[in-house]
C-alpha positions in Angstrom: 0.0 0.0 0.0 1.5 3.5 -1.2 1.7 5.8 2.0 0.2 9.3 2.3 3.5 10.7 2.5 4.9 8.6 -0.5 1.6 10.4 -2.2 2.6 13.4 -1.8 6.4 13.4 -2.5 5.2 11.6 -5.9 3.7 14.7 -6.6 6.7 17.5 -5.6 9.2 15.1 -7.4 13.3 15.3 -7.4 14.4 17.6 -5.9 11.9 18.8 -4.1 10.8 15.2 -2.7 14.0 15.3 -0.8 13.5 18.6 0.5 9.9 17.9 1.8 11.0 14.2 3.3 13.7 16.3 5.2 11.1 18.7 6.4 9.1 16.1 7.8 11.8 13.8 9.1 12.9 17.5 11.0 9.0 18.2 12.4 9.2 14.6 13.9 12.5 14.8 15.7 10.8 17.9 17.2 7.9 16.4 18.2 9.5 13.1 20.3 11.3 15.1 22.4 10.4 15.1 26.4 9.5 19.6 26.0 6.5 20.1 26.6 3.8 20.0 23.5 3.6 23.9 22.8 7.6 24.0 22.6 7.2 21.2 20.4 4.9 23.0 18.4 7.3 26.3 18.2 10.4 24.0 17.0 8.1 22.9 14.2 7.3 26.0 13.1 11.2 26.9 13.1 12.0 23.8 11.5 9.4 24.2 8.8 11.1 28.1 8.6 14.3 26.9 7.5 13.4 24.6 5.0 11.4 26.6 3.1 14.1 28.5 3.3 16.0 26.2 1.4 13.5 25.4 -1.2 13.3 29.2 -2.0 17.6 29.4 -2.6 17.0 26.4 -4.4 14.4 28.1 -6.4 15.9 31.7 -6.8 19.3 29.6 -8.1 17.7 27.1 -10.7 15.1 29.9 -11.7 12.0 28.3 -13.9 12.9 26.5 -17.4 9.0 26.9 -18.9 6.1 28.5 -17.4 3.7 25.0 -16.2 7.5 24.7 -13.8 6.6 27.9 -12.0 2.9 26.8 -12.4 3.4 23.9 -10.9 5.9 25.4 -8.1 3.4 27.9 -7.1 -0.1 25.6 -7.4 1.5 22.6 -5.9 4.7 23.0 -4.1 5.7 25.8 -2.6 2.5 25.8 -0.4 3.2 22.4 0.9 6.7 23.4 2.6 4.6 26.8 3.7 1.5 25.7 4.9 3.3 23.6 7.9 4.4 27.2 9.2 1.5 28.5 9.1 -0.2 25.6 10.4 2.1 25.6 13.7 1.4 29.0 14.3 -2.2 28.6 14.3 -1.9 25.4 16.3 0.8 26.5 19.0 -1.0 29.9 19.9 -4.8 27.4 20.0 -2.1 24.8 22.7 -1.0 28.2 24.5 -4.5 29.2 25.1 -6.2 26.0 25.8 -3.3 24.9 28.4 -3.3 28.7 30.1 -6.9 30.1 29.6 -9.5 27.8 28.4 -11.9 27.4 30.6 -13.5 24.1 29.0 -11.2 22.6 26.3 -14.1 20.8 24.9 -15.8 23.9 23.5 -12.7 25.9 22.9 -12.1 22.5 20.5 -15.2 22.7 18.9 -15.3 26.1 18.5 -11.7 26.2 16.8 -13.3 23.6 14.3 -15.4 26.3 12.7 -12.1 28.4 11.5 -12.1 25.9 8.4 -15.8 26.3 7.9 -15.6 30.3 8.1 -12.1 30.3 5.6 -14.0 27.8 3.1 -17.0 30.5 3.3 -14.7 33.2 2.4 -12.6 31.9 -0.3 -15.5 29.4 -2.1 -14.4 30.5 -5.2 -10.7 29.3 -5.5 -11.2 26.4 -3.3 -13.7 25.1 -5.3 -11.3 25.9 -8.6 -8.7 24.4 -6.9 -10.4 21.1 -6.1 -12.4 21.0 -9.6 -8.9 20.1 -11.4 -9.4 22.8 -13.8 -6.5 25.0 -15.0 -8.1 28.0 -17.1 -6.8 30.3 -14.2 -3.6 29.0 -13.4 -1.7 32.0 -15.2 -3.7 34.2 -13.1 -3.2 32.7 -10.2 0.4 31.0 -10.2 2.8 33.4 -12.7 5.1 35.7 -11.2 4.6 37.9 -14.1 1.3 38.1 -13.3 1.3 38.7 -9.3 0.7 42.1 -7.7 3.0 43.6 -5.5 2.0 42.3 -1.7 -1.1 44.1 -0.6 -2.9 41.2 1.2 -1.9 40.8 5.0 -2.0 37.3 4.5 0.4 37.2 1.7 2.7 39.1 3.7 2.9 36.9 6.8 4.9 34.5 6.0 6.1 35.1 2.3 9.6 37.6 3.3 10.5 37.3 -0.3 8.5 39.6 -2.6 10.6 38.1 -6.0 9.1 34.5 -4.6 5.6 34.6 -5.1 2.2 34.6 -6.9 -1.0 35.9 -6.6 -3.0 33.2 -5.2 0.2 30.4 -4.0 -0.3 32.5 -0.3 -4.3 31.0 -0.4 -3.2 27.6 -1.4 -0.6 27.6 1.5 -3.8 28.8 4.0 -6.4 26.3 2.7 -3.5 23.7 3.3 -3.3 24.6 6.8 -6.9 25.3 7.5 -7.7 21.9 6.9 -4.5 20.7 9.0 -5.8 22.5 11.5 -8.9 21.6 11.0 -8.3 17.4 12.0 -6.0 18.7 14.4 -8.9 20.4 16.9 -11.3 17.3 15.4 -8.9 15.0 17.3 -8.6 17.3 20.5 -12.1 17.2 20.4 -12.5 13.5 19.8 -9.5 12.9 23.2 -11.7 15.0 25.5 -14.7 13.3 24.2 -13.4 9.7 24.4 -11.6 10.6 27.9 -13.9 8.7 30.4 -14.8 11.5 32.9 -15.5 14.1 29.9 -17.8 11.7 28.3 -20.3 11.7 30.8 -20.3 15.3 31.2 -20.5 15.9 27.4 -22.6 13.0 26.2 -25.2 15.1 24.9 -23.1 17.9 23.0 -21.1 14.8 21.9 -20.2 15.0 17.8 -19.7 12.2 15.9 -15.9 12.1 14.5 -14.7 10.5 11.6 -11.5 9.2 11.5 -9.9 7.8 8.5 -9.3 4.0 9.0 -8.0 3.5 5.2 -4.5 4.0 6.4 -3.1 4.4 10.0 0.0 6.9 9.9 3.3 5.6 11.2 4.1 9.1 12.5 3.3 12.7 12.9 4.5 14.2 10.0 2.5 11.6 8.3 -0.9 12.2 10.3 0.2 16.1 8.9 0.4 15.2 5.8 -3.3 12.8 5.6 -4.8 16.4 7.7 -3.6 18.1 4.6 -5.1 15.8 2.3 -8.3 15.3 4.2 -11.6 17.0 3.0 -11.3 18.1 -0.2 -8.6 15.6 -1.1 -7.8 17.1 -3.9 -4.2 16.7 -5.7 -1.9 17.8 -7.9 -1.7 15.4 -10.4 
């Protein structure tokens, strides 16, 4: 059986497959460490910072031989090494919270679910380009050429490199982690619910959660990786 994570490092391809295994080989080493979860979480983020790092050297050296490359490196690449930093910021500052200032996990959980529900709202549109397969708008969407200079706060988050990026690669990168984050409060939901004291107390504001039982993950990165592909499922290929 073909992992998730051999999946999606079909789809980046040499050299970028390397890149990406490295990445996630990095975010596990971080995360089976004895720190507590939230410092985890903050080395992750780091982690993922430096190898995207090194995809974008790698990038701004080799350049673009035809335009579907830089399509391609924009639709389908580039946001899979920068969603993971956008992901851990999201999901550190939701651990910080929960751990210092929740008062009830379970419905700071459930409430953190509907963040995917409220971005699908907003950006319909793409999203449901995106996942259609189609490719009318890709020059749009994923030429340099074609990108304005950064006047979108979310662009300018976490993209430091203005010569480095398209007009809609920053909303690929967010969807990405949106539905990351999305399984990763389903399953913090699902603990406290399956924990033996909360489920009495919550029996009936109890949500049914669906876990996927095609393929169990043999480790974090990979449980990342099957968030990231979960819902839409769409692909690159």
């Amino acid at each position: 059986m073909t992992s998730i994570v051999e999946s999606d490092t079909y789809i980046l391809k040499s050299p970028y497959s390397e890149l990406f295994h490295s990445l996630l080989k990095e975010i596990d080493k971080c995360v089976e460490t004895d720190l507590p979860h939230t410092v985890q979480f903050q080395n992750c983020f780091w982690a993922s910072v430096k190898w995207y790092k090194t995809l974008k050297q790698l990038v701004m050296t080799n350049g673009f031989a035809r335009e579907f490359e830089e399509i391609d490196f924009f639709r389908c690449i580039k946001p899979r090494f920068t969603c993971f930093i956008e992901f851990f910021v999201i999901s550190s500052e939701a651990l910080w919270f929960v751990n210092s200032k929740a008062e009830c996990p379970f419905i700071f959980w459930e409430q953190e679910m509907e963040k995917y529900t409220r971005f699908y709202n907003r950006y319909s549109f793409f999203i449901d380009y995106y996942e259609s397969g189609k490719h009318h708008y890709d020059s749009e969407y994923f030429l340099k050429t074609k990108a304005k200079a950064f006047n979108d706060i979310h662009s300018k988050l976490f993209d430091e490199s203005p010569a480095l990026h398209s007009s809609k690669d920053w909303l690929v990168r967010s969807y990405f982690a949106h539905k990351m984050y999305f399984r990763f409060a389903q399953d913090k939901l699902s603990g406290i619910v399956n924990s033996p004291q909360q489920k009495l107390n919550n029996r009936t504001n109890q949500k049914s959660v669906k876990q996927n039982s095609q393929h169990m993950p043999g480790s974090f990165s990979e449980l990342l990786v099957g968030y990231m592909n979960s819902i839409g499922g769409y692909s690159c290929n």
